[in-house]
N, C-alpha and C positions, 0 to 999 in steps of 0.2 A: 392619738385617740382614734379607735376605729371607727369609720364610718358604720350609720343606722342602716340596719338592712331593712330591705324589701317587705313592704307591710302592706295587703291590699285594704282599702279602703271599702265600707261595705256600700251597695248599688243600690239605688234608690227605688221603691215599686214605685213604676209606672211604665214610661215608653221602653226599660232598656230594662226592667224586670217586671217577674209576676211571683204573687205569692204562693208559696208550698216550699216545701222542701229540694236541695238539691238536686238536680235529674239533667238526662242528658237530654230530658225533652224540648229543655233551651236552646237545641239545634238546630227546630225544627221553627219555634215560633221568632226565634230573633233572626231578623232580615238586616239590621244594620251590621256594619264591618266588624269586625273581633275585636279585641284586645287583650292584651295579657291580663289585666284587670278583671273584665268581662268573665274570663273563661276561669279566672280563679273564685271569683265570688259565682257564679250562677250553675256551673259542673262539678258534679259529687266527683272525691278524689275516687280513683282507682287502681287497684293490681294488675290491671288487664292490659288492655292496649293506651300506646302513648297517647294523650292528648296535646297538642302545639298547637301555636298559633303564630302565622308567617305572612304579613302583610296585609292583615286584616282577615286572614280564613285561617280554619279552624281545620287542622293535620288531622286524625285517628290513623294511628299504624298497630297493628299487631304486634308482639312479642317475636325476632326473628324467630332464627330456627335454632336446634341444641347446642349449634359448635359456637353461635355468636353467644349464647345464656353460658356456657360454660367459660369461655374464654374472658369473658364481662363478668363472671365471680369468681373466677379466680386471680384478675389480674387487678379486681378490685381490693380483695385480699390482700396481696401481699404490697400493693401502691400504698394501700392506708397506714398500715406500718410504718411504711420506709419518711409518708408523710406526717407523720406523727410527732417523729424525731427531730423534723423541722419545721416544728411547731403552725404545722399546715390541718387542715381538717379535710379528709378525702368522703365524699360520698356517690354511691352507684345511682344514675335515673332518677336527679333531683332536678326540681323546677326550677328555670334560672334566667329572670327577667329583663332584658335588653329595650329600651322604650316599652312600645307596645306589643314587640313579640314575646313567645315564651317559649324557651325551648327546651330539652329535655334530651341532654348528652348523657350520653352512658357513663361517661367517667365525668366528675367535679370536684375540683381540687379548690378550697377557699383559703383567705386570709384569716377569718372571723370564722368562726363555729355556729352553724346554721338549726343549733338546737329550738326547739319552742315553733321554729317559722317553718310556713308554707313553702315558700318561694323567698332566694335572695339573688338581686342585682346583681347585671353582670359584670359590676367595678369590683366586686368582691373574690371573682375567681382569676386562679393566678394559672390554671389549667384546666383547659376543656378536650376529653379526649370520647373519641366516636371508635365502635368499631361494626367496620364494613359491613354489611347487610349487603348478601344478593341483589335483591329487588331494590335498593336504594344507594346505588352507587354512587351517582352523582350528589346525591344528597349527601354523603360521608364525605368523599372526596373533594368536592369542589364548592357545594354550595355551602356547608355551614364552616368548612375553615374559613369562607370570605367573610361570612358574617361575625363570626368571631373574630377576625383579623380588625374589622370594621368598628366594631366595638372593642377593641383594643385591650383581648386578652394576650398575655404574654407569651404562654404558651399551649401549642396543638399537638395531643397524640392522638396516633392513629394504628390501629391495628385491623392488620388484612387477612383474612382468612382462605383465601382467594385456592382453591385445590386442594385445602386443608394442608397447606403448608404455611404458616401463620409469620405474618412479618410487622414486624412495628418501627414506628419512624415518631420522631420527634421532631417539631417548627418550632421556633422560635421568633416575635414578631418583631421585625427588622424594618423600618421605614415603612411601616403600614402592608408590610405580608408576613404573611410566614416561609421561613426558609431553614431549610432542613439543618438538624444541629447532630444527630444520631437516628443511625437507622441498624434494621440486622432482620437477618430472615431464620427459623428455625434450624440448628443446629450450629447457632453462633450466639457471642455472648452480646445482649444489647445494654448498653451502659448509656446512663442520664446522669450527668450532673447538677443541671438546673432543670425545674427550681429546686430538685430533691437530689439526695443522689439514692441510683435504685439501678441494681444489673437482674437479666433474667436471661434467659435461653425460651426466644419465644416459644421454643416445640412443646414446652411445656405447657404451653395453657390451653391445650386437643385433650381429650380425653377419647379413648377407643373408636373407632368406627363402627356404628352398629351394622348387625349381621344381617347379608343382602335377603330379602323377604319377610324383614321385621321391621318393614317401617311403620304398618297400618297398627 
């Protein structure tokens, strides 16, 4: 039987709410520490920038830039398929609650199908995959594979976009880390067998370089 997913409980008015509608104004008047709870019942969802919460504070990140939005819909595309087939549920920048953090990977791979819910537990994911951001390196690379290693999801992809030569690598959690299981960098064929099986040729998930003086 699958385990009950993640269901926030609603927050009580008084010290740790105030009444009106959801708003990001709760940034500003709540002084105690966050919680994944906190920031799902008191912040209106939104399209815009992430919202997390990491040890009691509360993330806002922007949307990267086009080659990290490009490569994140399309490789969420064709993952969801390949997870489909093995009766997996893939979704792109879902909430995915670990104690009190809340985090918000680009790629989430589940047991259970996360329809109806908010946010589901991160016993439910069988894959959490980040891809690189500039300005948050270490944040892709080193800090949330530990955190997901930590919370004992199985497996970590990773795609780097790193000169817009695009490479992706798969972990697998081995005694409490992750260790490399398939890796390939554009213009070679990168093959996973667990927990799906799915091959690509990372060069494919770049789409053109825009033309030098049309960035504004």
């Amino acid at each position: 039987m699958a385990q009950a997913a993640y269901a926030p409980e609603p927050v009580p008015h008084g010290a740790d709410a105030r009444p009106g509608s959801l708003s990001f104004d709760a940034l500003r008047w709540h002084d105690e520490p966050w919680t994944a709870r906190l920031a799902l019942d008191l912040l209106p969802e939104t399209n815009g920038p992430k919202v997390e919460v990491l040890s009691g504070s509360v993330i806002v990140t922007p949307h990267a830039g086009y080659d990290h939005q490009d490569a994140e819909l399309d490789l969420a595309y064709l993952l969801k398929q390949a997870a489909r087939r093995a009766k997996l549920w893939l979704y792109a920048e879902a909430n995915v609650v670990s104690g009190d953090d809340l985090f918000i990977p680009d790629i989430v791979v589940l047991r259970v199908p996360g329809g109806g819910r908010t946010a589901m537990d991160i016993r439910h994911a069988v894959l959490l995959g980040e891809v690189v951001s500039p300005g948050n390196r270490r944040k892709d690379i080193i800090d949330r594979p530990r955190e997901y290693a930590a919370a004992g999801v199985p497996f970590f992809l990773r795609v780097d976009l790193r000169n817009r030569v695009p490479t992706i690598v798969l972990f697998e959690l081995v005694d409490g880390e992750y260790r490399p299981q398939s890796a390939a960098a554009a213009g070679m064929s990168f093959v996973m067998r667990e927990p799906f099986e799915f091959t690509i040729d990372p060069g494919a998930l770049l789409g053109e370089e825009a033309p030098v003086g049309d960035e504004d």
